[in-house]
N, C-alpha and C positions, 0 to 999 in steps of 0.2 A: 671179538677180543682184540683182535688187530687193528679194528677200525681204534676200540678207544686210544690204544697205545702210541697210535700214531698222532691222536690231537693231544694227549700228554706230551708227547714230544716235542710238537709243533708248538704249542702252550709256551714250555722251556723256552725254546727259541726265539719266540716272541718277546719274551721276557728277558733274555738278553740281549736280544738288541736293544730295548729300550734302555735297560740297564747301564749297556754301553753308548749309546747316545745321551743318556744322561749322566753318564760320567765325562763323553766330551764337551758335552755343551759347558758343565760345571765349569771345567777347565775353562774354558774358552773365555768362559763370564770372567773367573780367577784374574786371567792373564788381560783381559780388558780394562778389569779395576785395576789391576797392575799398572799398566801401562799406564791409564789413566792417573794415577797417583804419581806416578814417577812425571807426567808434563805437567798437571796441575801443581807440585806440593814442591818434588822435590827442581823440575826445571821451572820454575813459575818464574822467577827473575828472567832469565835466559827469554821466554816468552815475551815475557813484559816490554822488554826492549825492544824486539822484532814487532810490536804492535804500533803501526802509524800511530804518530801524535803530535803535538804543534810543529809547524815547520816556518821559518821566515820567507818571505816574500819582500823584495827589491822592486820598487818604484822609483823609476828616474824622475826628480823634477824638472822640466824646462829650464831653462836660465831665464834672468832678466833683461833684456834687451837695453844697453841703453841708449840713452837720451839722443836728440839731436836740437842745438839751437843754435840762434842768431849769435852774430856776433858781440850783440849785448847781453848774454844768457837769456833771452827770452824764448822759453821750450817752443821748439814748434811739433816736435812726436817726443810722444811720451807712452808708458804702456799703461793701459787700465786693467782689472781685475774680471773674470768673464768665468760665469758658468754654464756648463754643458753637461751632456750626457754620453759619457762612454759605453760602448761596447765590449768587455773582456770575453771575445766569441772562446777562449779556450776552453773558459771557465764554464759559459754557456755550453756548450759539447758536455763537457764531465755532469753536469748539473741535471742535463734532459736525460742522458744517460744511465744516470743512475734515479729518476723519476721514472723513468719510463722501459729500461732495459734493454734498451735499443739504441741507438745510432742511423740516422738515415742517412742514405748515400747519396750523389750524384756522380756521373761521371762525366770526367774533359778530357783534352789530349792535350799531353806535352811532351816536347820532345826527348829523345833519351836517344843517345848517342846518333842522335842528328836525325832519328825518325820519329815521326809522329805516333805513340803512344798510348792509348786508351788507361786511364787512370780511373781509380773513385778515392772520393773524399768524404768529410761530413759536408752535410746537406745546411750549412746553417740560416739561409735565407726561409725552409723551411723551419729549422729551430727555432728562429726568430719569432716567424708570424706564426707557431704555434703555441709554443711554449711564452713568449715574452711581448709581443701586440696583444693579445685581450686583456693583459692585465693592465698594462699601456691606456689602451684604449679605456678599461673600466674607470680609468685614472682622469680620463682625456688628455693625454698626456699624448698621443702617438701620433705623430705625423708621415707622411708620406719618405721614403728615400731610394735610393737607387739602388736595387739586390743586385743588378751584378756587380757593382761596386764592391761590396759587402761582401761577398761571396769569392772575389780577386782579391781584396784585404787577408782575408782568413790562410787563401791559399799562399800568398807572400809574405805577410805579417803574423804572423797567429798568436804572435807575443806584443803586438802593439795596440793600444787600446782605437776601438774603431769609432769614430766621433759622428757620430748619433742624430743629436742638435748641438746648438752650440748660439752664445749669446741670451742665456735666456733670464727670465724676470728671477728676482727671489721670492714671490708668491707659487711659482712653476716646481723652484726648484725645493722649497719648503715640503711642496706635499708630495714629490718624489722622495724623499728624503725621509719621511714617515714609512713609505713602504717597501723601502729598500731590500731591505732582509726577504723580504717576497717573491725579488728578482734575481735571480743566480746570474751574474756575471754582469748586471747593469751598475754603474756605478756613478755618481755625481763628479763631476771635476772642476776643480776653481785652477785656470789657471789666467797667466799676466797676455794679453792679446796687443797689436800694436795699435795707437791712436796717433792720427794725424789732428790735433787740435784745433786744426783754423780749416779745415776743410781741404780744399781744393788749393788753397793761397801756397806759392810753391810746389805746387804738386811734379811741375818737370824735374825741377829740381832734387827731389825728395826720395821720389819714387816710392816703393811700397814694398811689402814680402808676403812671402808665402811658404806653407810645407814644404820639407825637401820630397824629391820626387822618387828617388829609389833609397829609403830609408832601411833598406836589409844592407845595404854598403856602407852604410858611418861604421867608424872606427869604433864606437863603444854598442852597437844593438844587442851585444852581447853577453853584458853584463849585468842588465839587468833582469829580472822577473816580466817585469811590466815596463814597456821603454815608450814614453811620451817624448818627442822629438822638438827641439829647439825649431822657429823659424827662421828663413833665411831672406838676405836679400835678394829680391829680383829684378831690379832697377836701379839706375841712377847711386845717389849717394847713400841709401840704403846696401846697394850690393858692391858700391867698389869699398865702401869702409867697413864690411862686413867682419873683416879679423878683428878690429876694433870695439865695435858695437856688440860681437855676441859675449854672453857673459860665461861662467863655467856654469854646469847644473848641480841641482843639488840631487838627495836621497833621501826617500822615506823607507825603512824598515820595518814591516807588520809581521802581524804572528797569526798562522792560518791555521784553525782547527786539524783533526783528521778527518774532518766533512766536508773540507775546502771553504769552510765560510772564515774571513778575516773577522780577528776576536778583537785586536788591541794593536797600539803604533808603538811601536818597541822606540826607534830612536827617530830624529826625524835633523838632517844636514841641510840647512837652507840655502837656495843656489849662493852663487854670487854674483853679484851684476855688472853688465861691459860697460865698456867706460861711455863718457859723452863727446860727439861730435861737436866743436861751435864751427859753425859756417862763418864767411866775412861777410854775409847779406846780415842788411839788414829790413829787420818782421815789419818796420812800419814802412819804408822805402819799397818794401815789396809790394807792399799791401796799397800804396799810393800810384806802383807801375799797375798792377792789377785791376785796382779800380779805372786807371784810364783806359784800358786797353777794354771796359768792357761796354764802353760805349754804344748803345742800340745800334749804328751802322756797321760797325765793327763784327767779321766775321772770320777773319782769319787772319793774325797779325803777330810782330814779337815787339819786344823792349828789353833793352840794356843796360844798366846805371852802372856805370864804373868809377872807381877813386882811381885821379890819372895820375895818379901823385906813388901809386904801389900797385895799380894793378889787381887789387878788391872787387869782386864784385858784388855790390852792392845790394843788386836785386838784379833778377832774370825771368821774363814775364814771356807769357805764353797763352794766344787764346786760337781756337778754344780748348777746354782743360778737362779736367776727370777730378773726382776725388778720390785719391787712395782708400780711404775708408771701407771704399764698396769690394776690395780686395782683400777684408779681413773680417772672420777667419778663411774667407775663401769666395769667391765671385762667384756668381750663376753662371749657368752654360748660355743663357738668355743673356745676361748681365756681360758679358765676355763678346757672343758672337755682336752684339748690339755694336759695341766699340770697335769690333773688328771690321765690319761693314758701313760706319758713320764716313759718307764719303770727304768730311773735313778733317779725318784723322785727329781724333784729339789728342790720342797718347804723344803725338806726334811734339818734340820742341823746335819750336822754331826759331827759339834763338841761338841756335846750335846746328838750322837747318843751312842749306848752300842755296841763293838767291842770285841771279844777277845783280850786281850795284849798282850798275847808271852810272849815274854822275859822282855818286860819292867815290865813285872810285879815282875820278880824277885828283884827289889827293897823290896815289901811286906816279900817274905821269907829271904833277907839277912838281913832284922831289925826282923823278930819274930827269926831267927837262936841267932840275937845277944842279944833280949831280954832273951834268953837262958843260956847266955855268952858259946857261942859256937863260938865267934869270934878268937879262935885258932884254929878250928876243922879242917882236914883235911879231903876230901875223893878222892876215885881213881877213875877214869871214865875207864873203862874199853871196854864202846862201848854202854853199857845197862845193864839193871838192872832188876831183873825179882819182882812183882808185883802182888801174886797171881797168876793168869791165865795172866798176861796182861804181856808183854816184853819190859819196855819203854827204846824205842834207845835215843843214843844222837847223835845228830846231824853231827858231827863228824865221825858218824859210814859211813855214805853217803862216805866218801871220804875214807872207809875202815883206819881209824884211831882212837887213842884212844887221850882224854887228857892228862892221866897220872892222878897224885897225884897230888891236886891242896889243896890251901886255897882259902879266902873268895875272896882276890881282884883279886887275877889271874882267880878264876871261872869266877868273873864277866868280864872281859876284854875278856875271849875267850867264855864267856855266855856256861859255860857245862853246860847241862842238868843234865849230872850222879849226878854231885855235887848237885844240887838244889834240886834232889828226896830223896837224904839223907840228905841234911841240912831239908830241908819242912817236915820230917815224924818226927826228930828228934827235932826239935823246937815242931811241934802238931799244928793241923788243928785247935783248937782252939787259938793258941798264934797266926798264921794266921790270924783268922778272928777277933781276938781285934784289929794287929795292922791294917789292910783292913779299920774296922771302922773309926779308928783316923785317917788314909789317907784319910778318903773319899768314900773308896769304896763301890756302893752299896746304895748310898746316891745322894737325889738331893738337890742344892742348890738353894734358893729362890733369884735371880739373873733377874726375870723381866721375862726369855724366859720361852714360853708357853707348850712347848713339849720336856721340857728335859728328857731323861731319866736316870733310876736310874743305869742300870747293876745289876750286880751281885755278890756278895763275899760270899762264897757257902760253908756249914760246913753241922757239922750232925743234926744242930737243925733244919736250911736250908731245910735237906732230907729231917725230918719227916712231913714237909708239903706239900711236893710230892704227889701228888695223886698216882704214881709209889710206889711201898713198896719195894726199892732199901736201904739196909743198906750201910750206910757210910766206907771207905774200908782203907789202906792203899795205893791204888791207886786212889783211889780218891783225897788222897792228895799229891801223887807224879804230879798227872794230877794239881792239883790249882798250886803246886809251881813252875811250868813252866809258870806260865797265861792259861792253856789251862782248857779240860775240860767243865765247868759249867760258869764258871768266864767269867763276861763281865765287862768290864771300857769304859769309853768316856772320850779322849782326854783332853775335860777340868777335866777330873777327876785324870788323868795321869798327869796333871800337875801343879795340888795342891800338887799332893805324891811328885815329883820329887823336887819342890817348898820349901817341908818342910826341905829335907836334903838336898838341895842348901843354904838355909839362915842359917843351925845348928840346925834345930830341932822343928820350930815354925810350927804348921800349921794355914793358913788364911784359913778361909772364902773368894770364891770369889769376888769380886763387880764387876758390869756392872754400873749401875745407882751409880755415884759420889755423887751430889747432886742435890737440885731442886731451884730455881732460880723463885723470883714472877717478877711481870711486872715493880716494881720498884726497881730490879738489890739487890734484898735482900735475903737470902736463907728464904724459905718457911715454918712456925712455925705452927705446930700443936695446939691444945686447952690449950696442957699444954705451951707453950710459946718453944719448941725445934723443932728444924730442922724435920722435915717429916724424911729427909733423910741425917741421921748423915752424915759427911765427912772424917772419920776415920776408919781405917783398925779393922778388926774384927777378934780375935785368936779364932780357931775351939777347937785346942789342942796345948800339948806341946810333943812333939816325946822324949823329955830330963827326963819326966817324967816317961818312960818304959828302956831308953837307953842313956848310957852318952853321952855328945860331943864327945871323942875319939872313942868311937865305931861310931858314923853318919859318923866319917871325915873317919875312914875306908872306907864307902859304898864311899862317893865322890870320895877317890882316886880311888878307882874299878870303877867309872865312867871316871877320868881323864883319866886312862888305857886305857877304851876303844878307845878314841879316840886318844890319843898321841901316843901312845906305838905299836910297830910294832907287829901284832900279834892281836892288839885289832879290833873288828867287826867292830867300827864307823867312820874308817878314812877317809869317805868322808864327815864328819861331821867337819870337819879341816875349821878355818879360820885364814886366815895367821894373827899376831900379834895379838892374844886372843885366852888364855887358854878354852878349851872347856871341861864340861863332861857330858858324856850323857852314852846314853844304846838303842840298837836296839831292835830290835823287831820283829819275822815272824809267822805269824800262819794262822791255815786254820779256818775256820769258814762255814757257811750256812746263805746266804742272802736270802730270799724270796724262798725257795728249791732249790736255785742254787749253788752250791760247788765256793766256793773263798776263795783269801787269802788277808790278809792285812797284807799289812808291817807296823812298826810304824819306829820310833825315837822320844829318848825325852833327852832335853839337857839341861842344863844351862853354862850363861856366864857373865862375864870375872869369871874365876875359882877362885879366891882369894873373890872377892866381887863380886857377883853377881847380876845383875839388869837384867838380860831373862832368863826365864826358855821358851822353845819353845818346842812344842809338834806338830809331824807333824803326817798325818796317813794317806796311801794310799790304797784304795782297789784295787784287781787283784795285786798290787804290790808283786815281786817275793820275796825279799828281802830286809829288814830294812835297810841296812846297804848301798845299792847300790842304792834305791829308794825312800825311805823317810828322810836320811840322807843329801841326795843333797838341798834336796828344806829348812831344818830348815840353814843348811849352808848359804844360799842363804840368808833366810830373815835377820837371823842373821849378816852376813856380808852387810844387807842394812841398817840395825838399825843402827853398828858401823860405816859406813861410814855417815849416817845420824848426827849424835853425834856429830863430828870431821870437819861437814860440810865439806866432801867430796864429798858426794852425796846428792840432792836436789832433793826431791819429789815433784814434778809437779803434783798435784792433778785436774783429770779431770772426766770425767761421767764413768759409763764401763760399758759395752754389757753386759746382762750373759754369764757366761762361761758355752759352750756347746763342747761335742766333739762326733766325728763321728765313735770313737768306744769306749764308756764305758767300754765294759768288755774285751779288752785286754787284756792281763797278762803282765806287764813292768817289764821287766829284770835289767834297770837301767836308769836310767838321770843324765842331763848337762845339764848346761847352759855356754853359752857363757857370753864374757865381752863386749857385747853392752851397750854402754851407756844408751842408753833408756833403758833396761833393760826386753825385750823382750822374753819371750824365743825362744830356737834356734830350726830350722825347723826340728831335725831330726824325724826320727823315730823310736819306741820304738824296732825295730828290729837290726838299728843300732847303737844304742846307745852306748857307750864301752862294745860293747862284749868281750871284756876280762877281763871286770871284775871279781874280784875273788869271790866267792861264800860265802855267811855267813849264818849264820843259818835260820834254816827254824823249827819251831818247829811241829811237825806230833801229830794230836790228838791222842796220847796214849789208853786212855779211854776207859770207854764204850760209849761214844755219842762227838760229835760233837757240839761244841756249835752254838747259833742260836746269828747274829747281831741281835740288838733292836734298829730298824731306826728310828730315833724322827716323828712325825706326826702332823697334822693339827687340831686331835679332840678335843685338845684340846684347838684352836684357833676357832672362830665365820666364820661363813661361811660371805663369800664376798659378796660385792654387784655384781649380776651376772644379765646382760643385758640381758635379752630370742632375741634370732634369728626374726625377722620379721614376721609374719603369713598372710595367705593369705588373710583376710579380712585387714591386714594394710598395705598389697603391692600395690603402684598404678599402677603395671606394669599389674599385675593381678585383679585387685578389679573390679565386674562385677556389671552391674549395676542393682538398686536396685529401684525398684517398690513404691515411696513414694502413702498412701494415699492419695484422695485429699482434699484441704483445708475442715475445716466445714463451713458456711456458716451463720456469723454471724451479718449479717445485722437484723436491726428492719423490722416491718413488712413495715413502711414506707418508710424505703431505699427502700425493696424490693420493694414495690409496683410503687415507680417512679424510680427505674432502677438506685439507686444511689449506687455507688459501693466502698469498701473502698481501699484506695490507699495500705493499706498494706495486702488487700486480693487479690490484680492483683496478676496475675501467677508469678512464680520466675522468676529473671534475669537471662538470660541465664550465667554466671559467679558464678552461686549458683549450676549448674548443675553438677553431676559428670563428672569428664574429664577422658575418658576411656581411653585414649591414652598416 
């Protein structure tokens, strides 16, 4: 009896708890619909808002760079339009991420409060080559690049797009283009890149650009979404007119899913573009110095064409040369170290380089002799001249002959040396080095190029900052008034001097940069309301104000001599129907500790009225007079055929000038009368060997001067492509161990086996492709 009473009981009991478990559950259900009705029905606005939904995205445009031309508007850079392929790695991270539910890491060390660090980040060199090269590849679209590059972008950039390829066809970019949407974070990009149009023709001149280098520091990286960066200049007249030439950028506005995928371009602000530079060169005069200068014996030399009349520089030539080009979008690591190691430096200008002059320099001592009024003076060349300890020959002595008793114009037509060591001691090393100043010497001009250098015009104040305790001598200044010695000049410095007593006594101030030009064909006005860049010639000095006209027109005619007059050094400086005068040049010097010599010539023409002063300068050249006289002839006689419209410059691109022996020693050149204007195949062995021998000035002294070849340092280093690495070759990329997914089902997927469609194993098309 007691047994049943008690599962009666227990029965009961049973029965209310369920009872009561099914009244809480009830509830619970009740208060779930509840709730659920109260977010669904009555906060369903409230929700709806807090749901991600399109959001804009900010694209800076680059600007338009502009223009750079001759002083006749003939463009010589311009930009052209170029597709590539960006990288948006942020986008890439969110995209694998939510494909894959993961994130992979790496770690590096950075510092943090001055100690080295252990850090992790996303892994995106692995993103890349898993998620985005085989689809690349399926495409044939994927080339080789450098991860750690890539991998250091992401970490200091992660909002700048990472440039991929670049330059490429529109068949390339059509069938990327097609499968874009396939690509999470791959993107096509048209943007405007710089062209150098004629090639190499001007390239010292010109110079080139490149990305800026620490692009997290511009003043705007932060305003935008997405920031594609302006280039800059890194050379020459590319980088000193840089405020000028950059333009402002523009803005594209897009509208991005809540998936991250870009739907539509909401608004789109087109840049606006810098203004144009015109140069006072001019594209066919250059292209005419250019052409000469690249004569098969020719291996390392410059030219000058200046208007003496303002101080223009006409053209400014350089061999051997580069083309800018290969500097855009950006030069190989191969491409870079190649030019860095060419032991003829090509970056290098040499008409802006410091050379000893020779003999041209003897212009400086025949104006400090005449600021003397020593322009009567006679002295005897005897063969040499003794100098303290030192014996300075003249040139002359080589052929076992003497000048004789000479004056000023005949010295200079047979360029004695005897004479110049007793005019230069007898003037004084310092009336030397005033008139050196007012010529120039010793001085750079603020003309745009980035590595001019100064030379040298060398006295006793000069010495005592010698770290040498070398007192000042009277051979020291028999050594300056030949050019030799301590004394270094560049070509365009040589033909400002020559410049001043070709027009009577003015000297200009260089100009490269004419003026600047905005986008609506107006010159370009500063805050005060005037031109950025006046359009008018600029006087250095007045040469009239140490020395009359009558004395300058002396020096000219001792110039006309040279080249007319039988007997004078520069007769291959002769162009038939135009008075020529000029003055040679030989001396030895020390290039990079290697023993060379450089010839000069520097002339002006038509001898009455003068519109070219031409400055040629050849290194290894044996002789002024046989080797750098031919080629200012040459240009000279393409100018005046140009003038007269005889001759018709054909302006086209040009290779750099390279040659396959630099340091030859050239005995002498010629050019044939080929119409195109080619030069002629010989070789420097048989060039007119019989030509007659002209002076050759021998460093007297106690030293040997040293060339000062202009350099890059102080131009911005280039945008330089690193070589490919093994983690971004797919020839080589080995395969890599992905964790496996995590496992992020509720307990109830898990429990009934329900599985999410984006946690299935990868597509096989997602796998690395090792082949």
């Amino acid at each position: 009896m007691g047994k049943v009473l008690y599962r009666l009981l227990r029965g009961d009991q049973i029965e209310m708890r369920l009872l009561f478990f099914g009244i809480v559950m009830g509830c619970g259900f009740v208060a779930l619909g509840w709730k659920l009705w109260i977010v669904q029905v009555v906060q369903h606005a409230h929700w709806t808002e807090q749901m991600p939904g399109p959001s804009r995205v900010t694209v800076r445009v680059p600007s338009v760079r502009g223009e750079i031309r001759d002083r006749n508007g003939i463009i010589l850079v311009t930009n052209r339009s170029s597709y590539g392929v960006d990288f948006h790695l942020s986008d890439m991270v969110r995209g694998f991420k939510k494909q894959n539910g993961y994130i992979p890491l790496t770690r590096f060390k950075a510092p943090v409060h001055q100690m080295l660090t252990e850090k992790s980040e996303a892994d995106v060199v692995e993103i890349v080559n898993t998620g985005i090269m085989p689809r690349l590849q399926e495409l044939s679209l994927a080339r080789d690049y450098n991860a750690e590059r890539l991998q250091k972008h992401y970490r200091t950039n992660a909002e700048v797009p990472f440039a991929y390829q670049e330059a490429l066809d529109f068949s390339t970019v059509a069938k990327l283009a097609e499968h874009e949407d396939a690509l999470p974070g791959v993107q096509v990009s048209l943007r405007p890149v710089r062209y150098y149009i004629y090639g190499a023709l001007a390239a010292h001149l010109l110079g080139y650009v490149g990305a800026p280098v620490e692009i997290e520091k511009l003043a705007d990286v932060n305003d935008y979404t997405f920031y594609q960066p302006d280039v800059e200049g890194k050379a020459q007249i590319e980088q000193s007119m840089e405020p000028y030439l950059r333009g402002k950028p523009g803005t594209r506005i897009l509208e991005r899913d809540s998936k991250g995928i870009i739907q539509s371009q909401i608004e789109s602000i087109p840049p606006t573009p810098g203004n144009s530079v015109y140069l006072t060169i001019d594209a066919r005069i250059q292209f005419i110095a250019e052409q000469a200068l690249r004569h098969p014996a020719l291996g390392r030399a410059a030219a000058v064409v200046l208007n003496p009349n303002n101080g223009d520089i006409l053209a400014m030539a350089s061999v051997p040369s580069f083309d800018p080009n290969v500097f855009i979008p950006s030069i190989t690591e191969g491409g870079w170290k190649s030019l860095m190691q060419d032991e003829t430096v090509p970056l290098v200008n040499r008409a802006v380089s410091a050379f000893p002059p020779g003999s041209t320099f003897k212009i400086v001592t025949a104006l400090a002799g005449l600021e003397k009024k020593l322009e009567n003076a006679r002295y005897d060349c005897p063969g040499g001249i003794q100098y303290g300890n030192h014996y300075f020959h003249c040139w002359i002595s080589d052929k076992h002959r003497t000048h004789g008793v000479l004056g000023l114009s005949d010295a200079i037509k047979v360029s004695c040396d005897c004479y110049f060591y007793q005019l230069g001691n007898a003037a004084g090393i310092d009336t030397m080095d005033r008139i050196g100043a007012i010529l120039g010497i010793g001085k750079t001009y603020e003309i745009g190029l980035s590595d001019e250098k100064a030379g040298c015009m060398p006295g006793p104040e000069w010495m005592k900052l010698r770290p040498a305790q070398e007192k000042w001598t009277s051979a020291h200044t028999a050594n300056v008034s030949i050019g030799q010695g301590y004394v270094l000049a560049s070509p365009l410095q040589m033909a400002i001097a020559y410049a001043a007593v070709a027009n009577g006594g003015i000297v200009y101030e260089p100009r490269l940069v004419r003026t600047v030009i905005n986008p609506v064909g107006t010159p370009l006005l500063n805050e005060n309301g005037d031109p950025v860049v006046p359009d008018r010639p600029l006087i250095r000095a007045d040469l009239r104000t140490e020395v009359t006209a009558q004395q300058i027109e002396l020096v000219r005619h001792g110039f006309w001599e040279v080249v007319n007059e039988d007997g004078g050094t520069g007769a291959k400086g002769r162009v038939e129907g135009i008075a020529v005068g000029g003055k040679t040049g030989t001396a030895q010097a020390t290039d990079r500790g290697k023993e060379d010599y450089v010839a000069w010539f520097c002339c002006f023409a038509p001898y009455d009225r003068p519109r070219y002063v031409i400055v040629t300068m050849v290194q290894s050249g044996a002789h002024g007079g046989s080797v750098a006289a031919p080629i200012a002839s040459r240009i000279l006689e393409q100018c005046i055929g140009m003038e007269k419209k005889t001759y018709k410059v054909a302006l086209q691109p040009m290779k750099p000038a390279r040659n396959s022996h630099p340091f030859q020693r050239i005995e002498a050149l010629a050019f044939t009368d080929n119409p195109t204007f080619k030069a002629a195949p010989e070789t420097a062995a048989t060039q007119i060997a019989a030509a007659p021998r002209e002076e050759t000035t021998e460093p007297n002294g106690p030293s040997r001067p040293r060339a000062q070849l202009s350099s890059n340092r102080a131009s911005r280093r280039p945008t330089i492509r690193p070589e490919p690495d093994q983690r971004g070759q797919l020839q080589r990329r080995a395969a890599i161990p992905l964790p496996p997914p995590v496992d992020r089902r509720t307990i109830f997927q898990r429990f009934f086996g329900i599985r999410k469609p984006s946690e299935t194993s990868r597509p096989q098309s997602m796998r690395p492709n090792l082949h």
